[in-house]
ZAMARGU-4260 file (C-alpha; in steps of 0.2 Angstrom, whole numbers, plus 5000, padded with zeros to 4 digits):
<rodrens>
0) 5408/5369/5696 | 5426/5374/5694 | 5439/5359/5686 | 5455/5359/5696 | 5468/5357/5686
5) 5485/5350/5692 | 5500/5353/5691 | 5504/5335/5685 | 5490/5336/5673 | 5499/5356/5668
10) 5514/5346/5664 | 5505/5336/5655 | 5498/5347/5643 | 5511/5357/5641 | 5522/5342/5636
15) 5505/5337/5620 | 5511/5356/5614 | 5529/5355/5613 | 5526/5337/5604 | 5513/5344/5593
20) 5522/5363/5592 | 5538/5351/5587 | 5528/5341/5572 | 5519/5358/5565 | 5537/5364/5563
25) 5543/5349/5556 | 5530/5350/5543 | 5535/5366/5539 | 5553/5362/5534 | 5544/5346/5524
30) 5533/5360/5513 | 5547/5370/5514 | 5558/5357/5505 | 5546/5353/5492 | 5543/5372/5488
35) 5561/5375/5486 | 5562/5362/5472 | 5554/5374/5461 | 5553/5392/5469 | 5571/5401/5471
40) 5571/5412/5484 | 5554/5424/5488 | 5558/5419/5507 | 5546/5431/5516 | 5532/5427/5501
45) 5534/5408/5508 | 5533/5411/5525 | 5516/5423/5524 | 5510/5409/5512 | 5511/5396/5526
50) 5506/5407/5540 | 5490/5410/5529 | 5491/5391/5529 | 5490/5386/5543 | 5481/5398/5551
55) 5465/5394/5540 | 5467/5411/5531 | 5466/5417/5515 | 5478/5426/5503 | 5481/5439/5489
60) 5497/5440/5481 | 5501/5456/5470 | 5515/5457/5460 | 5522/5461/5442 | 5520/5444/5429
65) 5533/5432/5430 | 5536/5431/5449 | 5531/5414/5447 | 5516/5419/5461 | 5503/5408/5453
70) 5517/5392/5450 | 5522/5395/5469 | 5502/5392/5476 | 5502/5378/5462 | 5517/5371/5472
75) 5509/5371/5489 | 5494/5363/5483 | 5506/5348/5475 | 5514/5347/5490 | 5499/5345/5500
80) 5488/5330/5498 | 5472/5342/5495 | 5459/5345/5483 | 5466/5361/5470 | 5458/5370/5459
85) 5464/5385/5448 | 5452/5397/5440 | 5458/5408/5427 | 5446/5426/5429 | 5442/5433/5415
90) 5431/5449/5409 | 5415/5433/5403 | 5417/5421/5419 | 5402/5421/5426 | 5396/5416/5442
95) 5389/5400/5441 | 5406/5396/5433 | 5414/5398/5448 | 5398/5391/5460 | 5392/5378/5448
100) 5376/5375/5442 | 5358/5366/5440 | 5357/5355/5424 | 5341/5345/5417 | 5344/5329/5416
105) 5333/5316/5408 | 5331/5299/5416 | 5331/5287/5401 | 5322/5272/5410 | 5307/5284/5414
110) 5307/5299/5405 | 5305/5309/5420 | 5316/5326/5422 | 5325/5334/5435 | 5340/5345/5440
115) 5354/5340/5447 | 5368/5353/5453 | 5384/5350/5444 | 5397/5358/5458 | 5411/5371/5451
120) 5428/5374/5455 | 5425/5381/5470 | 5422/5365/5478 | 5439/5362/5482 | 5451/5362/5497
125) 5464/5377/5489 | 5455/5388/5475 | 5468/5397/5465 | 5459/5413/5459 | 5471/5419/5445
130) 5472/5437/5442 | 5455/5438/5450 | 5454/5458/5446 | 5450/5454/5427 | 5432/5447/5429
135) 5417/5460/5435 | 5411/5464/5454 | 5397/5452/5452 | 5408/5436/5445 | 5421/5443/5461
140) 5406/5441/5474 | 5404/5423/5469 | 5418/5422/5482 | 5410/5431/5495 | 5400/5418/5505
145) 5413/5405/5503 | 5430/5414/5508 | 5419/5420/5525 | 5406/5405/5529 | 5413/5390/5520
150) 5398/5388/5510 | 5391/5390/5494 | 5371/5395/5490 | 5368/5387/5473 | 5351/5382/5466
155) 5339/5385/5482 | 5352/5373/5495 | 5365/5380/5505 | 5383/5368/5502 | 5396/5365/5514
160) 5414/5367/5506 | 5430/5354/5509 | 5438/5357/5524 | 5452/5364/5524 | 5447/5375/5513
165) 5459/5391/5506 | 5458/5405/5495 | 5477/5409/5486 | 5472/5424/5473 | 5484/5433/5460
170) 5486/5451/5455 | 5495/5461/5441 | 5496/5482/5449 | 5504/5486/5433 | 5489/5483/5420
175) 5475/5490/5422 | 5467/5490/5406 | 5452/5477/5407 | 5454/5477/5426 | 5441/5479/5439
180) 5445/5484/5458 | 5442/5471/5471 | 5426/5475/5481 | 5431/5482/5499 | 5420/5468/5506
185) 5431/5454/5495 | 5449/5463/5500 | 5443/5462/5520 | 5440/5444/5519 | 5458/5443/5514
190) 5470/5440/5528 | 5485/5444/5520 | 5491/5457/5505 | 5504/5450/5501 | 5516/5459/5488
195) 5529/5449/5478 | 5545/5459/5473 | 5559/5456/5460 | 5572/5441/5465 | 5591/5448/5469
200) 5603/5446/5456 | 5608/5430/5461 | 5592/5422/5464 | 5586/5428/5445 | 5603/5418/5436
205) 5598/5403/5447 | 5579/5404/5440 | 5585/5406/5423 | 5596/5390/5425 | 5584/5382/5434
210) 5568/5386/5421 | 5579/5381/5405 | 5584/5365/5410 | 5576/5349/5403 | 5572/5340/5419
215) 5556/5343/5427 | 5554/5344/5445 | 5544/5335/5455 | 5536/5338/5471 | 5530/5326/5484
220) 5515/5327/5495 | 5520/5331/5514 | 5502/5334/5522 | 5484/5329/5521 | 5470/5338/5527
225) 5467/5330/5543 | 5484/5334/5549 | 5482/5353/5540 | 5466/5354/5553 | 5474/5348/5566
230) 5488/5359/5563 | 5477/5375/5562 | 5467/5370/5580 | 5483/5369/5587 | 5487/5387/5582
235) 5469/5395/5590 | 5475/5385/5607 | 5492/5396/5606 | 5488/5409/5621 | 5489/5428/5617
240) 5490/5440/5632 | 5480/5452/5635 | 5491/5466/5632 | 5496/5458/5612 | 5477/5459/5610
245) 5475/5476/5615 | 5491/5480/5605 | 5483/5472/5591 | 5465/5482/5594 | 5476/5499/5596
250) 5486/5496/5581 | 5467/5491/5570 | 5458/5508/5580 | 5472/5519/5575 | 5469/5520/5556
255) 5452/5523/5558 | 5449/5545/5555 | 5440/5554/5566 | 5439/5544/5581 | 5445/5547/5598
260) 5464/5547/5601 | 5467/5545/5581 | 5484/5557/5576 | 5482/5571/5566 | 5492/5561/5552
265) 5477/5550/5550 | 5463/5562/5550 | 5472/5570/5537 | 5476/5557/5526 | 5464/5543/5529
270) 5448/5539/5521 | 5442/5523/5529 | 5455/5512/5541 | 5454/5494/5546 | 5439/5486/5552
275) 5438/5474/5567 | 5445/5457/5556 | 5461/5467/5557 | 5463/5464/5574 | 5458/5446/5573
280) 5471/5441/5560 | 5483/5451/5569 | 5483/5440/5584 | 5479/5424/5572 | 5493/5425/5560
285) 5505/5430/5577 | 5499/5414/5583 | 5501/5404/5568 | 5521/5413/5566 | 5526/5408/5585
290) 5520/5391/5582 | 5528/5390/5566 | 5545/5397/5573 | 5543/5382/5587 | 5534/5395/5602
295) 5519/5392/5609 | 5516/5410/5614 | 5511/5425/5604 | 5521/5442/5607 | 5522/5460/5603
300) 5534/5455/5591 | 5525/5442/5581 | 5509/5458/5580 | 5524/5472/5572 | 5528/5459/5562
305) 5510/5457/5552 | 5505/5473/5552 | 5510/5476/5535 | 5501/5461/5526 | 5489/5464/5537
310) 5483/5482/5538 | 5491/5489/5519 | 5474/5483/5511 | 5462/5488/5524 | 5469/5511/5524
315) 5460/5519/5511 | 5469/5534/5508 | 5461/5551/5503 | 5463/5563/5489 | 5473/5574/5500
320) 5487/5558/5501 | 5486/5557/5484 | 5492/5575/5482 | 5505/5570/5495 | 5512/5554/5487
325) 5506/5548/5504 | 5500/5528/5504 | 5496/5515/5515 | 5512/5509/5518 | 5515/5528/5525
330) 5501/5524/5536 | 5508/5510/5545 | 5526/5515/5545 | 5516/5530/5554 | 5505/5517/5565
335) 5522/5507/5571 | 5530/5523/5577 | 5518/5529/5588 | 5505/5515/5591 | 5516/5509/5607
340) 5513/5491/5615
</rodrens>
């Protein structure tokens, strides 16, 4: 049976997402405000970091030490009325650190034994994973099952996590001594790579003022979880045609070597290209920006404007890039000029 929708009942909805397209926004400039209070500048950092937000996806921020990235996920998770928890990853964490664990406990009234699972860090609605490349690949996989399904497998059960529940790791690209690199499988469950630069001039004399000063800032909670969820349902209703989705497919196909259509450039140059959750968080975190920016539509534009985060940790270049000074970022420089919408 086919539901007739009106045009009254059209109107209708469409006036629920403005108001709701209108609050999302305002919530924005409320996390906004409370991030500012302690991060100068880093503009385009914050605005992947609440894309990532409220789109439900996770995050991987690589950048030199002191670029405040751990004290700037810190601040969202104070400004947001969630459960946070930070885990420092280091070369002896071990899984079950991270997971928690089963402990023996004696019931003093009877005598009698059993385990009970005392839950880890992970059980939390934002994890910071702090310089996660410094623990081993098994200690990194503890992550696996619970940045894709929400869950945790720990002592024979199967354990839903929080929801929201968000991923915001840390990376040093500089020191590599002690380091590990991520597991591919780990780096695709990342929505975004995002890299964190040196402030300008300007901004760097206004951290050093700030930073040296007595008074410590405080930050306010703006949002709690229920509005977070409601926020990132919104951003799966926002409509994508059909042509941004097959932009979005054209622009994940195009890295991938030896395939049908793929340029010469990317057979050349390209080991592995980006899978299928390319795409996806393509079109997601283009939802997620329009509705952020206060559109209810996903464009071409929103797409261009992602690929980067997106895509520059999905291309495995080759050793004949290597020899070329060719990286990823070529790649998609490459990809933008000749993938056409």
């Amino acid at each position: 049976m086919v539901q007739v929708i009106s045009k009254s009942m059209k109107d209708e909805l469409q006036a629920d997402h403005r108001h709701l397209v209108s609050d999302l926004v305002q919530a924005r400039e409320r996390v906004l405000e409370q991030i500012g209070r302690r991060i100068v500048g880093q503009h385009e950092v914050v605005d992947l970091l609440l894309t990532s937000l409220f789109a439900g996806g996770h995050s991987l921020f690589v950048g030199v030490p002191g670029l405040a990235k751990t004290l700037l996920i810190r601040t969202l998770a104070e400004s947001l009325e969630l459960n946070f928890s930070r885990i420092q990853f280091t070369p002896d964490l071990m899984p079950a650190d991270i997971t928690g664990t089963d402990v023996l406990v004696e019931d003093r009234s009877t005598g009698k034994r059993d385990f009970h699972f005392i839950a880890g860090p992970i059980f939390c609605n934002v994890l910071l994973a702090d310089e996660i490349n410094r623990s081993p690949p098994k200690t990194q996989a503890a992550l696996l099952q619970s940045m894709q399904e929400k869950q945790v497998t720990a002592g024979g059960r199967t354990l839903d996590l929080p929801a929201p529940y968000l991923v915001f790791a840390t990376q040093n690209p500089i020191e590599q001594e002690g380091t590990y690199p991520l597991p591919e499988a780990e780096l695709d469950r990342f929505m975004f790579l995002i890299g964190v630069d040196y402030p300008t001039a300007d901004e760097e004399v206004s951290i050093v003022q700030t930073t040296t000063a007595v008074d410590d800032v405080q930050v306010e909670r703006t949002l709690g979880p229920e509005a977070i969820l409601n926020f990132q349902h919104l951003v799966r209703q926002v409509p994508a045609s059909e042509s941004v989705v097959r932009y979005a497919v054209q622009l994940a196909r195009a890295s991938r070597p030896a395939k049908e259509g793929v340029s010469d450039f990317v057979n050349q140059y390209v080991s592995w290209g980006a899978g299928p959750r390319a795409s996806q968080y393509l079109i997601l975190g283009g939802k997620a920006r329009a509705v952020l920016d206060g559109r209810f539509a996903v464009s071409v534009e929103d797409v261009r404007a992602l690929v980067l985060p997106v895509l520059r940790h999905r291309i495995l270049t080759n050793f004949h890039a290597e020899v070329s000074s060719i990286n990823s970022l070529d790649v998609i420089e490459h990809l933008l000029g000749t993938v056409k919408p």
